[in-house]
N, C-alpha and C positions, 0 to 999 in steps of 0.2 A: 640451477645456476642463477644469482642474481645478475640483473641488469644495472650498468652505471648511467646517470644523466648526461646526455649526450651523445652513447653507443649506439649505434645504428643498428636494428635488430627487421633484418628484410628490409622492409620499403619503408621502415617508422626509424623514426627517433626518437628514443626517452626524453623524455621532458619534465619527470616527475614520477615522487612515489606515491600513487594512492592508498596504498597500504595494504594489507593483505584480506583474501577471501578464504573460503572453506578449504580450496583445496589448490593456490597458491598466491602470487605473490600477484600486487595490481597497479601498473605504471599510466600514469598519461603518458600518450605517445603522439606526433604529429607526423602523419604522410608526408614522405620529402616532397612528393610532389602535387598533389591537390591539396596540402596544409592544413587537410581535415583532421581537429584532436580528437583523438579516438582513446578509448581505457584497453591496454592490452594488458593480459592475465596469462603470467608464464608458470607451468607447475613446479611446484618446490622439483631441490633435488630429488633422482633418483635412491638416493640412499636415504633422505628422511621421509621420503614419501613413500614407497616401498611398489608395487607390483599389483596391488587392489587398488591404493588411488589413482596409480597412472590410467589403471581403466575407468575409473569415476572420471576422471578429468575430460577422457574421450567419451564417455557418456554423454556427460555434458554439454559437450560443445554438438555433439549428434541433435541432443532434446535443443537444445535451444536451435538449431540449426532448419527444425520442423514448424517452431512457433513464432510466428509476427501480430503483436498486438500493442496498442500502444501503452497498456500499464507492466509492460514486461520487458526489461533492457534487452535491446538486439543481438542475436550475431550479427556482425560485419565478415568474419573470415578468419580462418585457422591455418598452422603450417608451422613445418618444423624450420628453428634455427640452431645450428650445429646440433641437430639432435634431440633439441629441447622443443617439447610439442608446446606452440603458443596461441589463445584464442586472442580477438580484436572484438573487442563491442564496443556498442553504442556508449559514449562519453557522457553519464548523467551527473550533474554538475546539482548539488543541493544540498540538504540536509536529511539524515536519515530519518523516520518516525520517533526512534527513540530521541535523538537529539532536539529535534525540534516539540516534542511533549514532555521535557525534561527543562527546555530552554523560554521556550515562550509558552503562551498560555490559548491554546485553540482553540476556537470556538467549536461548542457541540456539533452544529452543522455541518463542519467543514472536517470534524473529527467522521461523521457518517458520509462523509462524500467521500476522503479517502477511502476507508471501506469498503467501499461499493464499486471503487477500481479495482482494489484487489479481489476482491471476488468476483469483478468481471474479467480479469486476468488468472483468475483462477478457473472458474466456469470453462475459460479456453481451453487452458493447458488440459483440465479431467478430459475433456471431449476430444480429445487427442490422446486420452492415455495418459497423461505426464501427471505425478503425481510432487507437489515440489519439497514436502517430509521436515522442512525448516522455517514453515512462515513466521516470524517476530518483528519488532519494530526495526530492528539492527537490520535487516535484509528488506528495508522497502524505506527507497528515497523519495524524497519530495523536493521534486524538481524546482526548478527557478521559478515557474510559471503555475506553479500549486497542481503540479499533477502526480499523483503515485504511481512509480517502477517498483516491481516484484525483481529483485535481485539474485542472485547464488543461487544455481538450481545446482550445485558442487555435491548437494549429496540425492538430488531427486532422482526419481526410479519412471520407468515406463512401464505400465500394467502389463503389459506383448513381451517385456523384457525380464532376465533368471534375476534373481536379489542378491548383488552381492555380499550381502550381509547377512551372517549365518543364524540360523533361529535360533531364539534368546539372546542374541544382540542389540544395543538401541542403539539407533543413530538418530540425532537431532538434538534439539536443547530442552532441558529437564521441564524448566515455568510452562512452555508454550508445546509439550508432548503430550497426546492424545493417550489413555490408559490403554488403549490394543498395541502400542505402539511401546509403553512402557513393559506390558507383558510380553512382547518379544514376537507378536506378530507382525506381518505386514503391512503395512501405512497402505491406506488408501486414500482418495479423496476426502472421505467424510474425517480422516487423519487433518489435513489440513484444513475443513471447516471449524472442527476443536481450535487448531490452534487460533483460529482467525476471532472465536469466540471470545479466547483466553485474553487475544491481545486487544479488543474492543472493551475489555470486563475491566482491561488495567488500567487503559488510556482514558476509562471515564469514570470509574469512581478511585482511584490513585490505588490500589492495592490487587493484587495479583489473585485469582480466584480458589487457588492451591495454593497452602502455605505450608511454612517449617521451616527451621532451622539450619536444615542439609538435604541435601537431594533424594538422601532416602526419606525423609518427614515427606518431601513434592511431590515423591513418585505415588506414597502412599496416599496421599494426599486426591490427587490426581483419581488412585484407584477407586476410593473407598466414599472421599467427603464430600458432601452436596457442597456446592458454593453458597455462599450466603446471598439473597436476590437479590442484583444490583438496585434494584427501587427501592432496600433497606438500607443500604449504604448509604443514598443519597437518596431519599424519601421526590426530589424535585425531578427523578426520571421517569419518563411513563411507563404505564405499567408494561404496555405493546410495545417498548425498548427493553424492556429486561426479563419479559419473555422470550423474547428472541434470542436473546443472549444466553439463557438457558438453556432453550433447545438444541442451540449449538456446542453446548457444554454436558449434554447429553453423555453417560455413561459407556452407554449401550451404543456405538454407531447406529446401528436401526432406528434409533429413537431422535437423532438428529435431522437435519435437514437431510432431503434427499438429495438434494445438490449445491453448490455453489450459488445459483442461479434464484435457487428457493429464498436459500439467506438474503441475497443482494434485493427479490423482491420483500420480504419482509419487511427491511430497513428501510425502502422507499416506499413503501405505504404508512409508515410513522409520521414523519416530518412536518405534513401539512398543519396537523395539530397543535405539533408541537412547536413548529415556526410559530404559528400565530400567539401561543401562550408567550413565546419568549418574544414576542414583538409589543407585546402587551405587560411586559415584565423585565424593562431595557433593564434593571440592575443586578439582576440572577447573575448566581456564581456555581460552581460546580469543584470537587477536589481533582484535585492533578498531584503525580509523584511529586513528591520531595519539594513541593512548594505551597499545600495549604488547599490554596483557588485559583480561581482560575476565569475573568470574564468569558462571556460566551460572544464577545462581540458585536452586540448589538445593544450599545449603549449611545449610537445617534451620534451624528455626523458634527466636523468641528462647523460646521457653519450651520445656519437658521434655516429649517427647511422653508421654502418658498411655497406654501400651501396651496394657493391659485394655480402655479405653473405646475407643482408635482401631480393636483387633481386634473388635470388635460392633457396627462401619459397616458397611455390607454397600459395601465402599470400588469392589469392581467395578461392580456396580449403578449408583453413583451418576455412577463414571466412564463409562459404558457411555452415561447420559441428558443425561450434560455436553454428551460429544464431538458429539451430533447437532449445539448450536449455538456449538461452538466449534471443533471439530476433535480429531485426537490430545494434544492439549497437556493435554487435559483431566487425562490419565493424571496427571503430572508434576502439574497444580493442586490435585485432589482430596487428594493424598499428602500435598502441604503443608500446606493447607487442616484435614486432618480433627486433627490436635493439639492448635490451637489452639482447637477446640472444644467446648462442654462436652455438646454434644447433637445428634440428625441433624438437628433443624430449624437448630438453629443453621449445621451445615455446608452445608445448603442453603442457607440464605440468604447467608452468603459466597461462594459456589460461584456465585449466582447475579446477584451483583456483578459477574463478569466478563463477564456476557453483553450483547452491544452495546445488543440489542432491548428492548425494556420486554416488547413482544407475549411474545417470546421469555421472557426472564426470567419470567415468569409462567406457560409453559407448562411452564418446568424445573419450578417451583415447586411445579404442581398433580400433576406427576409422582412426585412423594415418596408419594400416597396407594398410588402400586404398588408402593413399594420392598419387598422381605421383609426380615422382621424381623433 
């Protein structure tokens, strides 16, 4: 049953179509009564949706109902109206990874900071079982405040739970499917560290690491063809980035990371190096889809840095209190960041713009009482 704007559906009101998910349809809604907008996801009909997704749907709402993390959209609450089972989540308002690596031009860093949310929102969910079988750029938003949501777990599975999807089936999308997953076995974890691989392989040298012309060329593709090493593609990536990107593109699930966790430390043991090269190198470009290059942003602030006042930031310090709630990228923020301002409170409170958390933001904040002079 679709919903109209304005109909009252429980305690919400449509307010808007967000468009649709895996496995139905997605409104902004507003609580009549605390006017909190929330994204509620009603399932298509019963007669196009059939008897296996109406249990996927209850799946879902179950898996997400077990996990709270903050790179993973929330449940808020479920329930039926006239019979129609409808979830409520968290209202994440942004651009999805695809749109904004198709629309703007991201800086490499801040391409690995996403990353590293979703495999710390990944890392979760395996540690609970939940396996999410559909990671790509289309299902992970970047929120208003530059932080990555893991979206649609509409087709994910719990390890404790039967598959409803019968062997030699595939579910998920062809670019971003792991070869066990193509042969018709069961996604695992290391299922969604493939995909996590595929989509860091596209998002930074602009081409997809399986190729062909039709899904059967991808799948093959997928099974059979080594990717070519992203530091061939693009000769300016180190070498410790596109090993890691390999091993996650690993054949063999054994042969990949043994967890989510692994990857995400991987990638944050790169950075430092590679920040400083690219600090040293403000006009590096890198390829991005369907638009050529791409700056890595860090080609220096519009105003003169003020040399005297930047060297009496104690600029390690503050890098050192950043990176706990944001990662290595912090290195790269701070350096921009400290120019343009005329004082350390002031650069803390910039600095502290970037951090997803409010909680968070407030603890960088009170951290400045330890900085040295």
């Amino acid at each position: 049953m679709a919903f109209e704007i304005g109909q009252r559906v429980g305690d919400y009101e449509i307010v808007g179509i967000l468009g649709k998910g895996g496995l139905g349809q997605v409104y902004e809604a507003s609580h009549v009564i605390s006017q909190r907008r929330e994204a509620l996801k009603a399932l298509l009909t019963q007669e196009r949706s059939g008897e296996e997704v109406g249990e996927r749907f209850r799946r879902e709402i179950q898996l997400l109902g077990a996990l709270s993390h903050p790179n993973i959209a929330s449940l808020h609450n479920a329930f039926y109206h006239d019979g129609q089972l409808v979830m409520v989540m968290e209202l994440v308002k942004g651009k999805t990874l695809r749109d904004k690596s198709v629309r703007t031009r991201i800086p490499v860093p801040q391409v690995l900071q996403y990353t590293c949310q979703v495999l710390s929102a990944l890392d979760y969910a395996h540690q609970r079982g939940v396996v999410h079988r559909d990671v790509k750029p289309t299902n992970i938003m970047i929120t208003e405040n530059d932080q990555a949501k893991l979206l649609d777990f509409g087709i994910a599975i719990s390890e404790r739970s039967a598959e409803l999807t019968a062997p030699g089936f595939m579910v998920g999308s062809v670019s971003y499917m792991s070869p066990e997953q193509i042969a018709g076995d069961k996604a695992t974890s290391k299922s969604d560290i493939y995909a996590v691989g595929v989509m860091l392989y596209e998002i930074l040298t602009g081409r997809l690491p399986a190729k062909g012309e039709s899904n059967f060329e991808i799948m093959r593709s997928h099974l059979s063809e080594r990717p070519v090493p992203p530091q061939e593609v693009d000769p300016r990536l180190p070498q410790s980035l596109s090993v890691a990107i390999l091993k996650a593109l690993e054949k063999d699930p054994a042969d990949r990371f043994a967890t989510a966790r692994d990857f995400l430390a991987a990638l944050e043991a790169i950075p430092q190096t590679f920040i400083d090269e690219l600090l040293s190198s403000p006009t590096r470009t890198m390829a991005v889809p369907s638009s050529g290059s791409f700056n890595l942003g860090i080609s220096g602030s519009p105003s003169q840095p003020r040399s005297s006042q930047v060297a009496a930031f104690p600029l390690d310090d503050v890098t050192k209190k950043l990176a706990v709630f944001i990662g290595p990228i912090a290195s790269v923020l701070v350096r921009k960041l400290a120019p343009k301002c005329a004082n350390l409170d002031d650069l803390y409170k910039e600095a502290a713009m970037h951090i997803p958390a409010e909680v968070d933001r407030q603890r960088f904040l009170r951290s400045k009482g330890t900085s040295r002079p």
